[in-house]
C-alpha positions in Angstrom: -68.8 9.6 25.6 -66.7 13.0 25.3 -63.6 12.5 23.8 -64.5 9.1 21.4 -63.6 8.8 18.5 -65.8 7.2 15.5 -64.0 4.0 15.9 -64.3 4.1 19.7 -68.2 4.7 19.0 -68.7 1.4 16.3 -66.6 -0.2 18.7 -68.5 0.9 21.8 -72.4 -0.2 19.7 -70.7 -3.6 19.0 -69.8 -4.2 22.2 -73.4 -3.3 23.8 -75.2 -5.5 20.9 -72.9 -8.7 21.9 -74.0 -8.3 25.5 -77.7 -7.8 24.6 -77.3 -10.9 22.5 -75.3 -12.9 25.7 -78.5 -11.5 28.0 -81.0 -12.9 25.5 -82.8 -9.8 25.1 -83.9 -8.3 21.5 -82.9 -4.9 22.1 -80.2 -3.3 23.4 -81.0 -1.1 26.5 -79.1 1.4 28.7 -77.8 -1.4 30.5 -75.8 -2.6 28.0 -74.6 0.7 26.6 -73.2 1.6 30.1 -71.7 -1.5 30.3 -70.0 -0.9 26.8 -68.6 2.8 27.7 -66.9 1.1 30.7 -65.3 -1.8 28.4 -64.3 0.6 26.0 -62.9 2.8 28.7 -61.3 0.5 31.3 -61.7 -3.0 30.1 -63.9 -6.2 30.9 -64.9 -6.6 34.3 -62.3 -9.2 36.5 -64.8 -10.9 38.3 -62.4 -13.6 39.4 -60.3 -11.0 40.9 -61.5 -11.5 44.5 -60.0 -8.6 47.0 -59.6 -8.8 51.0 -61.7 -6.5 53.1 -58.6 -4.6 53.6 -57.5 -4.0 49.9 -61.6 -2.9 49.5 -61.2 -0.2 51.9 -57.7 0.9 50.8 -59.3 1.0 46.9 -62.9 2.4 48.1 -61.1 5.7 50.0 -58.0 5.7 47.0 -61.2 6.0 44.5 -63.4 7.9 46.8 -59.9 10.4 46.9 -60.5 10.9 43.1 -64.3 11.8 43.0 -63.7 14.2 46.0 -61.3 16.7 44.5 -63.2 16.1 41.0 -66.2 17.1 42.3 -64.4 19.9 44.6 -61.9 21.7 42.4 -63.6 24.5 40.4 -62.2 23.3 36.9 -62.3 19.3 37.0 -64.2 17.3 34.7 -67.0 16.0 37.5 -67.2 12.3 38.0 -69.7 10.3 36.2 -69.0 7.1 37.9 -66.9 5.5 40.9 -66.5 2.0 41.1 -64.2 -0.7 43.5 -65.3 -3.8 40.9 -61.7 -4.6 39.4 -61.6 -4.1 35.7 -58.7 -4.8 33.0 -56.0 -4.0 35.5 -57.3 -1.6 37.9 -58.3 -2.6 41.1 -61.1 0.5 40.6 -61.4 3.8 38.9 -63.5 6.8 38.1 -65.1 8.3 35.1 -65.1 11.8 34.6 -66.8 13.1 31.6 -66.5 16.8 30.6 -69.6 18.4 29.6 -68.8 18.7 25.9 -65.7 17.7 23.8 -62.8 20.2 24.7 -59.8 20.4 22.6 -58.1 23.9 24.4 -57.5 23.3 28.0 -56.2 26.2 30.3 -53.8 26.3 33.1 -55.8 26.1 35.3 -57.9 23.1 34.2 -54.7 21.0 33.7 -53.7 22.0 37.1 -57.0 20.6 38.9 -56.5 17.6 36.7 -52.9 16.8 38.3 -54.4 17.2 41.7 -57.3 15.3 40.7 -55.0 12.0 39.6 -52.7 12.4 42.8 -56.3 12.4 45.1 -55.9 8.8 45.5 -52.6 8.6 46.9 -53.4 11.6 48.8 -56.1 9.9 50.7 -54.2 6.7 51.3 -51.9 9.1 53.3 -54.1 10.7 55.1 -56.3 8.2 56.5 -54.0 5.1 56.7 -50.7 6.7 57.5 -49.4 4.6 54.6 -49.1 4.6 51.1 -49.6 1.3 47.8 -48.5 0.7 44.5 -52.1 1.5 43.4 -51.3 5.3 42.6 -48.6 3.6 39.8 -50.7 4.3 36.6 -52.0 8.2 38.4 -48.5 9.0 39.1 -47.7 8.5 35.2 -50.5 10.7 34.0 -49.5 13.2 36.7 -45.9 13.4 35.5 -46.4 13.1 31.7 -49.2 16.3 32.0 -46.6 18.6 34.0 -44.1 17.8 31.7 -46.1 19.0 28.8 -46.9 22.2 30.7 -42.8 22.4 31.0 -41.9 21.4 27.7 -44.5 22.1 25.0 -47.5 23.7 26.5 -45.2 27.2 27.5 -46.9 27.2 30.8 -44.1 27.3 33.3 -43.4 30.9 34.9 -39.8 30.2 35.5 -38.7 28.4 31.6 -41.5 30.7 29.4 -43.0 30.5 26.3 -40.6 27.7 25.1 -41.1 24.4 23.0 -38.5 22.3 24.7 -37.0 19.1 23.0 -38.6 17.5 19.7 -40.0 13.9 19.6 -40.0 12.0 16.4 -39.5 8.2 15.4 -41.5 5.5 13.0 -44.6 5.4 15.0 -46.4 3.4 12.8 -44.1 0.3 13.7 -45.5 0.5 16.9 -42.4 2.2 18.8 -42.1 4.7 21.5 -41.2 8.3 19.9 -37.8 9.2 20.6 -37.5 12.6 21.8 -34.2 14.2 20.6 -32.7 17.0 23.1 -32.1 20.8 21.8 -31.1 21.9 25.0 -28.6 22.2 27.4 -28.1 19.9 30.4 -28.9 23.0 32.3 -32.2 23.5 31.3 -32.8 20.1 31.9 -32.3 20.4 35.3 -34.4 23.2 35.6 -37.3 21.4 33.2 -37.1 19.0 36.1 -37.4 21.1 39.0 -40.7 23.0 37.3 -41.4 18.9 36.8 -41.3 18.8 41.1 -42.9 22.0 41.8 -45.8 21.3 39.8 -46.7 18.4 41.2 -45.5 19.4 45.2 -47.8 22.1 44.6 -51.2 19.9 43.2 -50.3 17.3 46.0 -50.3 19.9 48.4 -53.5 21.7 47.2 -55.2 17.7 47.3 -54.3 17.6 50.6 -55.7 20.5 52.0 -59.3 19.9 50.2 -59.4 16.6 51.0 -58.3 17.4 54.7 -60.9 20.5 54.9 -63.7 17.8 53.5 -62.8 15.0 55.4 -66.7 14.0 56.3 -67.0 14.0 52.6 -64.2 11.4 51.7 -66.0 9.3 54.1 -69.0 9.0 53.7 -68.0 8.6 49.8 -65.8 5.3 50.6 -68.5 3.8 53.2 -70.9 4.1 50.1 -68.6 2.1 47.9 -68.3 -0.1 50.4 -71.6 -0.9 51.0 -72.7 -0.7 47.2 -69.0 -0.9 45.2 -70.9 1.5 42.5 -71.5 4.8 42.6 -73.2 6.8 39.2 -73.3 11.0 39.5 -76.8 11.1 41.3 -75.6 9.0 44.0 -72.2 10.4 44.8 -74.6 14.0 44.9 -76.5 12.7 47.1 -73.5 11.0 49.2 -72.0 14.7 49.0 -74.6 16.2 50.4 -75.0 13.7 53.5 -78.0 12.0 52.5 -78.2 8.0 51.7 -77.1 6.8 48.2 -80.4 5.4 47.3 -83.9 7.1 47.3 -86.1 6.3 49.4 -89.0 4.8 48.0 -92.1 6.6 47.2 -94.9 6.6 49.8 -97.9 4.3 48.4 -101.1 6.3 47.4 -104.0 6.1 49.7 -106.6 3.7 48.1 -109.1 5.3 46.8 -112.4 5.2 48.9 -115.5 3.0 46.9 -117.9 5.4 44.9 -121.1 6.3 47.2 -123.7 4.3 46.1 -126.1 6.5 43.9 -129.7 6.5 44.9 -131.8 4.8 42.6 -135.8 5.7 41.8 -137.5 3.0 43.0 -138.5 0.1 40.0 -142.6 0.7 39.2 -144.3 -2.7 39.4 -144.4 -4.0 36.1 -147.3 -6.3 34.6 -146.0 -10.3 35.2 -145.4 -11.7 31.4 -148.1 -14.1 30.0 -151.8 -14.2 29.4 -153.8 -11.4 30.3 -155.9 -12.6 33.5 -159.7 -13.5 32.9 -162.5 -11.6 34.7 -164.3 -14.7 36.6 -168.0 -14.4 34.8 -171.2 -14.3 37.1 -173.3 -17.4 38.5 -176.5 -17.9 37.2 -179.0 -17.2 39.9 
């Protein structure tokens, strides 16, 4: 749970404790605390959302897209979990979980996370020749992270160390901040073409890894297929070409009987009773 906040924690132990409580059981187990993260993170599960065989292998390779390049790319958060089961409004989604809470991110990390959210549409290219509307929510994330770079982070070569344009507005009413302009319509246009090269550039750099590691992206989907969950051990495993599951462990041999022990053999013991009587002699 990097990244959640106090309030995303009480609300995340809530949530685990009602489903304990739904399952019957008197304690709340990893089961349920899983189950919480992903509610917290992505919504309840749509279990009435029913998809065609072809929408499950357009969202197991989209998915499988994402948990390639986060697993490949040398600074992306690794994925925790992949999944195909629709929840809240995605059709499926991955959870990447940094190793610690990280409130500084470099270039390059914000880089790898741009080509990380366009994977999915990179993979729908690639192997279908076609693209969806499921990349919709990655292309926002995409767009609003190179912006920032452009516009407030200082990190485009071309526009320099510059804080570009000033947002402000009565947030707490629940409206979008307004971002007032304080440059020229010239820099605009060039804020916009940093905008396109930054993500040209990640899509491209998606396209070769996933390309080069092809194998990888599927034998990652036919996995999700064939199970429709993947958590970290299994996409290892999947990533390193052996099945998802373990196999199971070989029975120990039963244990030969103990050789019976000699024992001495039992002395003949006097018959409980009366002591026998000596027969007395005839009379001659």
């Amino acid at each position: 749970t990097p990244g959640f906040s106090g309030a995303d924690l009480a609300n995340m132990v809530n949530e685990g404790a009602l489903l304990a409580a739904r399952r019957n059981k008197k304690k709340i187990t990893m089961d349920e605390m899983e189950e919480a993260i992903e509610r917290v993170i992505a919504g309840p599960q749509r279990k009435s959302r029913i998809l065609s065989p072809k929408e499950r292998e357009i969202a197991a390779y989209h998915e499988a897209g994402h948990a390639l390049l986060g697993k490949l790319l040398p600074t992306a958060d690794p994925p925790h979990k992949v999944t195909i089961l629709p929840r809240g409004m995605a059709l499926g989604y991955v959870i990447f979980t940094p190793p610690e809470d990280k409130y500084n991110y470099t270039r390059n990390e914000i880089l790898d996370r741009i080509a990380v959210a366009l994977g999915g549409r990179v993979a729908e290219e690639i192997v279908f020749s076609e693209v969806t509307t499921g990349a919709q929510n990655d292309f926002e994330q995409a767009t609003e992270l190179a912006r920032k770079m452009v516009t407030e982070f200082g990190m485009s070569e071309k526009l320099g160390p510059l804080s570009l344009g000033k947002r402000h507005g009565p947030i707490f009413l629940g409206r979008d901040l307004v971002e007032s302009r304080n440059y020229s319509e010239e820099i605009a246009y060039e804020i916009d073409k940093e905008i396109r090269r930054i993500i040209d550039e990640c899509y491209e750099r998606g396209r070769a890894t996933i390309t080069e590691h092809r194998e990888g992206l599927e034998r990652v989907a036919q996995a999700l297929l064939e199970k429709e969950s993947l958590e970290a051990e299994e996409l290892n495993r999947v990533f390193a070409g052996l099945p998802a599951d373990l196999p199971p462990a070989p029975a120990a041999p039963a244990a030969a009987p103990p050789a019976a022990e000699a024992q001495p053999e039992a002395k003949a013991r006097p018959e409980p009773g009366l002591p026998k009587l000596k027969p007395k002699p005839e009379p001659s």
